[in-house]
Short mmCIF file of the C-alpha atoms (twelve columns), coordinates in Angstrom:
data_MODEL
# 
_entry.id   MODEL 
# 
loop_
_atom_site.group_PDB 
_atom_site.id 
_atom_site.type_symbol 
_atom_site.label_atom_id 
_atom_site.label_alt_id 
_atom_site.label_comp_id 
_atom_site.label_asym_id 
_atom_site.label_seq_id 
_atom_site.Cartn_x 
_atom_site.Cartn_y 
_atom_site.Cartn_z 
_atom_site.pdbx_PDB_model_num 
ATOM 1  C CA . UNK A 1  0.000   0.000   0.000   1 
ATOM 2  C CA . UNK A 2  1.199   3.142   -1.057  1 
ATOM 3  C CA . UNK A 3  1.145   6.364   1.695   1 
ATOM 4  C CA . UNK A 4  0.717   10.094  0.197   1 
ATOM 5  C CA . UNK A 5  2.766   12.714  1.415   1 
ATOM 6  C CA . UNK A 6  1.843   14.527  4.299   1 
ATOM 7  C CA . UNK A 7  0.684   17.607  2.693   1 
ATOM 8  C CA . UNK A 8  -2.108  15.625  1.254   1 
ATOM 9  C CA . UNK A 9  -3.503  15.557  4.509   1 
ATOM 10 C CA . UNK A 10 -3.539  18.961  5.899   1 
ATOM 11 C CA . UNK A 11 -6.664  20.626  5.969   1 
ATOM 12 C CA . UNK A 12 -6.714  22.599  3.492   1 
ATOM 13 C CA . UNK A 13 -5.208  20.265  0.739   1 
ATOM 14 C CA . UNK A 14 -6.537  20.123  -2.171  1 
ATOM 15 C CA . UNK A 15 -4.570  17.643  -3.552  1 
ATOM 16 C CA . UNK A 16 -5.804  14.748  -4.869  1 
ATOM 17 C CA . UNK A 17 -3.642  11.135  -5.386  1 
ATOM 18 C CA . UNK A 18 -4.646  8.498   -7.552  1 
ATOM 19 C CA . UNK A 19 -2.904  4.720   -8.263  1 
ATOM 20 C CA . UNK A 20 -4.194  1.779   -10.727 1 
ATOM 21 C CA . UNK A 21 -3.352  -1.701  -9.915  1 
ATOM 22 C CA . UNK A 22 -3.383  -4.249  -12.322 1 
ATOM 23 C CA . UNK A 23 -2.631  -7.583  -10.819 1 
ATOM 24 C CA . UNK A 24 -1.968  -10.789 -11.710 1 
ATOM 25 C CA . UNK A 25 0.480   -14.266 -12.149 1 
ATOM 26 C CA . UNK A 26 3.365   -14.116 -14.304 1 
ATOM 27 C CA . UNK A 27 2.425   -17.372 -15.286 1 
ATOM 28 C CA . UNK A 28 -0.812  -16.386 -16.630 1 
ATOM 29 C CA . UNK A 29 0.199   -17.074 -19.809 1 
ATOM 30 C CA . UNK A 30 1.331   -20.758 -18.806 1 
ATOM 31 C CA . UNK A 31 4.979   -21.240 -17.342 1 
ATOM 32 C CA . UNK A 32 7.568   -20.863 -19.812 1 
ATOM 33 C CA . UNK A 33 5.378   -17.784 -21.966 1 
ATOM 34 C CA . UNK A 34 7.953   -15.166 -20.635 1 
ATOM 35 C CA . UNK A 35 10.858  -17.336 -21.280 1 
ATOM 36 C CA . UNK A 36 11.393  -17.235 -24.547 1 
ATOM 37 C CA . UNK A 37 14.289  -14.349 -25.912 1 
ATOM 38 C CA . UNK A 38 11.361  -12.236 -27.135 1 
ATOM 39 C CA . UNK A 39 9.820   -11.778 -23.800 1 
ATOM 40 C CA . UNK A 40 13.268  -10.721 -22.101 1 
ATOM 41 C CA . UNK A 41 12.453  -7.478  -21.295 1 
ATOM 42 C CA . UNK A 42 9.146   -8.291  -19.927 1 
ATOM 43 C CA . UNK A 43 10.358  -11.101 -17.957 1 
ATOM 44 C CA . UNK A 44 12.751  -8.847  -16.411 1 
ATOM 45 C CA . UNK A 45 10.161  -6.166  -15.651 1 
ATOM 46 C CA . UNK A 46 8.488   -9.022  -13.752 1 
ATOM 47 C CA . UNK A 47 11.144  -10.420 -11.948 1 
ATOM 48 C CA . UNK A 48 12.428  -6.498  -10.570 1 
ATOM 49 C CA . UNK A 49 9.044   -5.971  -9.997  1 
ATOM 50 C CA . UNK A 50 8.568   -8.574  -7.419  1 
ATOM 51 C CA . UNK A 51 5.427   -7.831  -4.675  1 
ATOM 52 C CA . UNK A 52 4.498   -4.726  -6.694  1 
ATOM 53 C CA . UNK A 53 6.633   -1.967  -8.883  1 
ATOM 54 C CA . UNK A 54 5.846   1.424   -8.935  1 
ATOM 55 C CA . UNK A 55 6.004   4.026   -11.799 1 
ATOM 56 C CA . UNK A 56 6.311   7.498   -11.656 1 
ATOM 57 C CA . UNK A 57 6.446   10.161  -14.618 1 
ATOM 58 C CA . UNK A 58 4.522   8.109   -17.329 1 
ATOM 59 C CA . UNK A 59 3.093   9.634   -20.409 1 
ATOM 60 C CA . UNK A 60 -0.635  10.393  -20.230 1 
ATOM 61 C CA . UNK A 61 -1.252  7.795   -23.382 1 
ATOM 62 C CA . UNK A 62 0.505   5.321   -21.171 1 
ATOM 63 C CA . UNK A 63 -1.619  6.147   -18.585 1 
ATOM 64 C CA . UNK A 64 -4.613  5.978   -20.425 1 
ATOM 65 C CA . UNK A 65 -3.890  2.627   -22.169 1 
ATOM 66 C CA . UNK A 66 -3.481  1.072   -18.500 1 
ATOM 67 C CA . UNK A 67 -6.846  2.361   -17.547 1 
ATOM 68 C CA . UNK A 68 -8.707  1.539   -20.653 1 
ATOM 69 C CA . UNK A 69 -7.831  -2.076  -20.019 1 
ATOM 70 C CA . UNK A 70 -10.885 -2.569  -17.982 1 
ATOM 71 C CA . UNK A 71 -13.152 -1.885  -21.195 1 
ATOM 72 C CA . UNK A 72 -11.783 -4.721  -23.746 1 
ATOM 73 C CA . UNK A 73 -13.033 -8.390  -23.697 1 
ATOM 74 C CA . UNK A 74 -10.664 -11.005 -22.288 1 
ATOM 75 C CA . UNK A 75 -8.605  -11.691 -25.003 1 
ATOM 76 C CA . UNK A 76 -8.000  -8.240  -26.136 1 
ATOM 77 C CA . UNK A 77 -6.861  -7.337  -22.861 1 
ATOM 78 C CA . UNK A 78 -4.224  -9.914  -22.682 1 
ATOM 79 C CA . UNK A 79 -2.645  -8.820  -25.468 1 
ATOM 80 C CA . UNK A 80 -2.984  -5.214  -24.273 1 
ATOM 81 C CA . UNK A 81 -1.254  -5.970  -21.124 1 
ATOM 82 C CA . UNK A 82 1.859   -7.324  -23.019 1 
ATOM 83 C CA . UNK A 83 1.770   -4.798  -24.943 1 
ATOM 84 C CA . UNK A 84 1.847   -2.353  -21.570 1 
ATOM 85 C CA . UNK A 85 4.219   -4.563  -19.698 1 
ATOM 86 C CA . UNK A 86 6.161   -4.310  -23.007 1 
ATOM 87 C CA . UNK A 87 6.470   -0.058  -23.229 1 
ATOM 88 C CA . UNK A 88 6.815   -0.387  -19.261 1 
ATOM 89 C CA . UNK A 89 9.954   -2.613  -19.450 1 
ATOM 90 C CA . UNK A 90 11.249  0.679   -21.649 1 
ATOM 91 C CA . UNK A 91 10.198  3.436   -18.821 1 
ATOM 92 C CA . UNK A 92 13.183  4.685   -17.051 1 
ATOM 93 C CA . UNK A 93 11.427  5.830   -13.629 1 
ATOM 94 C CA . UNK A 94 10.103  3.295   -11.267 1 
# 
């Protein structure tokens, strides 16, 4: 769980925070998915990421792609989420 900074709750803040989870196995894809050379940087995202990773600085249309996930049917969103965990492996900041 992630705790704001104390300035977000002073009385007068008007600061808002806001996280998105996505969760789930790496082997939801079966158990050797990620292992193949093509997956690398995924895999590694994965492995770093352990319990949980956090981002910070990503582009609004990255942004927006993770939150749109919730709106495709099953199968598109599995290939959305590589495709994610794919420009994620790239971002510099977590």
């Amino acid at each position: 769980m992630w705790l704001n900074d104390e300035v977000y709750f002073q009385d007068d803040s008007t600061l808002e925070a806001e996280a998105v989870s996505i969760h789930f196995k790496k082997e939801f894809l079966g158990p050797d998915f990620f292992k193949v050379p093509e997956m690398k940087p995924i895999s590694e995202l994965l492995d770093r990421a352990g319990r949980g990773i956090k981002f910070t600085d990503l582009n609004r249309d990255l942004t927006n792609k993770i939150k749109k996930l919730i709106e495709y049917d099953a199968t598109t969103r599995i290939y959305k989420t590589i495709e994610l965990l794919y420009a994620l492996s790239k971002h510099e900041r977590y």
